[in-house]
C-alpha positions in Angstrom: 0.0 0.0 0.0 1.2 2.9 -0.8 0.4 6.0 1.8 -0.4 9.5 0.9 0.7 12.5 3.1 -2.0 15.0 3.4 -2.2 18.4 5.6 -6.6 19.2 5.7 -8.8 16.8 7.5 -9.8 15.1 4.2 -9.3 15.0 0.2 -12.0 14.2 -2.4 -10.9 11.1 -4.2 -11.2 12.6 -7.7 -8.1 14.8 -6.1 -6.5 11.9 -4.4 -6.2 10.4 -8.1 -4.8 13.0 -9.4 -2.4 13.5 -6.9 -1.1 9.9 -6.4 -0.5 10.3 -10.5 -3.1 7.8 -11.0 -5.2 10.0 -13.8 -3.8 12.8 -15.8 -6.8 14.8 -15.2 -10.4 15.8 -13.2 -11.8 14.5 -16.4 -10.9 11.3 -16.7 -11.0 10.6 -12.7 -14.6 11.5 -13.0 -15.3 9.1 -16.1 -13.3 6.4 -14.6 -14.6 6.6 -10.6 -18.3 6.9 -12.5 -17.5 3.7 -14.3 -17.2 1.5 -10.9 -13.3 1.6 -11.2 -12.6 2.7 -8.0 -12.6 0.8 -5.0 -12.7 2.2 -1.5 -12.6 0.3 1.5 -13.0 -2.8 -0.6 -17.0 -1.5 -2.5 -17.4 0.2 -5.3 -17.4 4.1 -5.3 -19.1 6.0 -7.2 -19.0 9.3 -6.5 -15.7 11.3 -7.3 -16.0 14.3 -4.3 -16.4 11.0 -1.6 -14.4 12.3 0.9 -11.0 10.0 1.4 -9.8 10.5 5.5 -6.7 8.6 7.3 -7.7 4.9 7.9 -9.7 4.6 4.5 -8.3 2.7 1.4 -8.6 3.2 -2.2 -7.7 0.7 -4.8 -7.4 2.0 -8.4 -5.8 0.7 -11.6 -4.3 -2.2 -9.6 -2.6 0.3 -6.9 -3.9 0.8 -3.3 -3.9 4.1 -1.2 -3.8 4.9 1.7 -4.3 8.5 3.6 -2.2 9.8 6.5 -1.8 13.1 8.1 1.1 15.0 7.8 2.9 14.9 11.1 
């Protein structure tokens, strides 16, 4: 798993896509996470502004995320 530093209380996933490097843009994360590609916490998301926090975990195009706070 692979674990993403953030430094607000949450991050949208659509955001959290972008950022790991996972899409190239808003666009396609929205297509993609509308399509049933995205996994979090093991079910299917749907929605692209679902709102990732520490302890959650996102699997996407084979890769799984996790959230932490920044120290």
């Amino acid at each position: 798993m692979r674990e993403i530093t953030i430094t607000t209380e949450f991050i949208k996933l659509q955001d959290l896509l972008k950022f790991a490097g996972l899409v190239e843009t808003g666009g396609e994360a929205k297509e993609r996470v509308q399509s049933g590609e995205a996994l979090v916490n093991g079910e299917p998301c749907f929605q692209r502004g679902r709102k990732i926090r520490p302890g959650d975990a996102v699997s996407f195009a084979g890769e799984t995320l996790g959230v932490k706070y920044a120290d």
